[in-house]
C-alpha positions as semicolon CSV with decimal commas, in nm:
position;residue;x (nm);y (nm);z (nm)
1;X;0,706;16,321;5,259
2;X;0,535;16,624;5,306
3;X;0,344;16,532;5,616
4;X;0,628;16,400;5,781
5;X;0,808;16,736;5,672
6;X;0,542;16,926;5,837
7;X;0,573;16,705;6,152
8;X;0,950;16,789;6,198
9;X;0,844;17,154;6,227
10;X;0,565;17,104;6,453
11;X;0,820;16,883;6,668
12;X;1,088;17,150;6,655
13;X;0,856;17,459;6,739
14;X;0,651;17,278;6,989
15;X;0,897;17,112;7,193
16;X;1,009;17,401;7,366
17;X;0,637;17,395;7,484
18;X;0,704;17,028;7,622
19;X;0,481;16,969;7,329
20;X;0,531;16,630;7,095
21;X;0,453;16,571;6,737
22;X;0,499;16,200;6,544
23;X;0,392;16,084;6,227
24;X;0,191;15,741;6,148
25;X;0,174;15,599;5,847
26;X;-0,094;15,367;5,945
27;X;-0,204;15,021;5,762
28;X;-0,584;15,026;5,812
29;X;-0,854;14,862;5,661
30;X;-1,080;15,101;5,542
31;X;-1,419;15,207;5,290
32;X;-1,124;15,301;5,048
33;X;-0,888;14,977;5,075
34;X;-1,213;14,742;5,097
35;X;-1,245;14,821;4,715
36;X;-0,878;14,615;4,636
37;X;-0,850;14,386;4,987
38;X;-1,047;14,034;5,045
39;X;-1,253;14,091;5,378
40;X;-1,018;13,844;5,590
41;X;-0,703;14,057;5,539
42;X;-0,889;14,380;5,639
43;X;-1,070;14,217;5,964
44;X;-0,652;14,204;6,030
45;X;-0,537;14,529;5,945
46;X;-0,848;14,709;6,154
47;X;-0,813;15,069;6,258
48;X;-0,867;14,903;6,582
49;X;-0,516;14,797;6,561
50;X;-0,391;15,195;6,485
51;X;-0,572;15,331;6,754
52;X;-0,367;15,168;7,088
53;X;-0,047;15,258;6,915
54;X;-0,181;15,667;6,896
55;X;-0,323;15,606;7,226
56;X;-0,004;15,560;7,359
57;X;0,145;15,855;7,163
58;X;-0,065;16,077;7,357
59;X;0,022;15,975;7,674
60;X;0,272;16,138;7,895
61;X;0,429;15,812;7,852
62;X;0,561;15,860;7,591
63;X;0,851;16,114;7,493
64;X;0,934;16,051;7,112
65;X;0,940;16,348;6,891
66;X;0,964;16,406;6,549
67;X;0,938;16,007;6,505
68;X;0,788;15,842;6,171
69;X;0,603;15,483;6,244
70;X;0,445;15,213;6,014
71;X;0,137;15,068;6,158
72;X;-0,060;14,805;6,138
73;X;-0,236;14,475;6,255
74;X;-0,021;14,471;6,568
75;X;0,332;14,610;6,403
76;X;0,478;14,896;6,502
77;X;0,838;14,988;6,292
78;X;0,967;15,317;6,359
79;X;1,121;15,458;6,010
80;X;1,436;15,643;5,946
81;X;1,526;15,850;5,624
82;X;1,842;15,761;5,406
83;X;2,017;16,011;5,155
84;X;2,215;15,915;4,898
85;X;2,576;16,130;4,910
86;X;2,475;16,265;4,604
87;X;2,589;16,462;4,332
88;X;2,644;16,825;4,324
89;X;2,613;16,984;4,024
90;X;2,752;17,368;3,943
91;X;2,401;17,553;4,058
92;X;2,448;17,840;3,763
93;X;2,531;17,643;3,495
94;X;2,305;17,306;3,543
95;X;2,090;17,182;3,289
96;X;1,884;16,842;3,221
97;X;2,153;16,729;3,057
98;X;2,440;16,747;3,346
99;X;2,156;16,639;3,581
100;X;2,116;16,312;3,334
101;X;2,485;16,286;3,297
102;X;2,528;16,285;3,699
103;X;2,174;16,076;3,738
104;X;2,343;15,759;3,851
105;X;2,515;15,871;4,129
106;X;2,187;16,071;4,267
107;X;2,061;15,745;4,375
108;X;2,352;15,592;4,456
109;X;2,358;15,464;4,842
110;X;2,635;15,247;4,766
111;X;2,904;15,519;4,936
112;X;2,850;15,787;5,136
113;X;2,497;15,732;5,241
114;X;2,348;15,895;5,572
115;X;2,038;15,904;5,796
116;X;2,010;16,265;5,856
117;X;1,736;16,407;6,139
118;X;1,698;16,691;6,051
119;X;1,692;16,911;5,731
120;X;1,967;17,139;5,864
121;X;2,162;16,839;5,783
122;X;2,110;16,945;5,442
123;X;2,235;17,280;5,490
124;X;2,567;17,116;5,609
125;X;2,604;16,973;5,293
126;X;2,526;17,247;5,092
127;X;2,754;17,475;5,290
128;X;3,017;17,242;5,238
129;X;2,948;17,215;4,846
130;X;2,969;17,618;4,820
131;X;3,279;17,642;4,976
132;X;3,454;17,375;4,787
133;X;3,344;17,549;4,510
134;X;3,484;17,884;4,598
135;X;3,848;17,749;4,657
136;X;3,845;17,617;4,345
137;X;3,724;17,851;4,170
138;X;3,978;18,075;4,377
139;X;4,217;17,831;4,243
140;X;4,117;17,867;3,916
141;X;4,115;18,228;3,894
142;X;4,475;18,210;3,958
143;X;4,572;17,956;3,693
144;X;4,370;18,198;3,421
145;X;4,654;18,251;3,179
146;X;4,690;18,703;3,116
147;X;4,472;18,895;2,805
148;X;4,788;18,931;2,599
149;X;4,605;19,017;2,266
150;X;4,419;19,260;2,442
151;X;4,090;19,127;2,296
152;X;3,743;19,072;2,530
153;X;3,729;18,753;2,380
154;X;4,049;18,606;2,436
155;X;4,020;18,694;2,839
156;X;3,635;18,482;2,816
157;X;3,843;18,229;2,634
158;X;4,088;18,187;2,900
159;X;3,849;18,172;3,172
160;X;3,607;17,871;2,957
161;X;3,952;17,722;2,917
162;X;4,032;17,728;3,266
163;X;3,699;17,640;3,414
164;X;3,633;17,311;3,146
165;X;3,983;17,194;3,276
């Protein structure tokens, strides 16, 4: 994840410099995999078989940026990223517990999934989540019932009351 991370930024800064960055994640027989693979599957999954594909993504051919690829023993699959809607939790106030409470729908893709391209696609989201939260706490603010004992507590009271609800 990292790599590829690291790739979108090279893609972003360099393509105003008509230059191109992509990601592999190559299947390659190699000393490493020779230690777990039987000697018939790695003379199919030879580096030999990487190499054409990174050939060609060096070539003024070819104008992808910012892609992610499997490859391997003549497959090429371009990959895509999926994010789960979600959950978003109250930033100030989250603990392990709320996150564990909320778990389930972190990984949920079931509604509300999306490919983003971009991590500014996040930012959207988060933006979003912050001002949803304003208006209702705006909203809340409002429905805080008046100090009428004239006691500190009573007013931090009202306002626990009025955010739990």
């Amino acid at each position: 994840m990292g790599l590829y991370g690291f790739t979108q930024s090279l893609a972003k800064e360099g393509e105003k410099r008509n230059i191109r960055a992509n990601c592999i994640a190559p299947l390659a027989g190699t000393r490493m995999t020779a230690t777990v693979m039987p000697e018939e599957v790695l003379s199919l999954i030879a580096p030999d078989y990487v190499a054409p594909f990174v050939a060609y993504l060096c070539s003024e051919t070819c104008q992808d940026n910012g892609g992610l690829y499997e490859v391997g023993a003549g497959l090429i699959a371009k990959q895509r990223w999926q994010r789960s809607a979600g959950v978003q939790f109250p930033a100030k106030t989250m603990t392990p517990e709320t996150i564990a409470a909320g778990w389930a729908g972190v990984g949920d893709f079931s509604t509300g999934a999306t490919n983003p391209e971009s991590s500014q696609e996040m930012m959207e989201v988060i933006m979003n989540n912050i001002e949803k939260a304003k208006e209702a706490e705006a909203a809340g603010a409002s429905a805080v019932p008046v100090n009428k004992s004239g006691l500190a507590s009573e007013g931090i009271f009202n306002m626990m009351g009025a955010y739990l609800a």
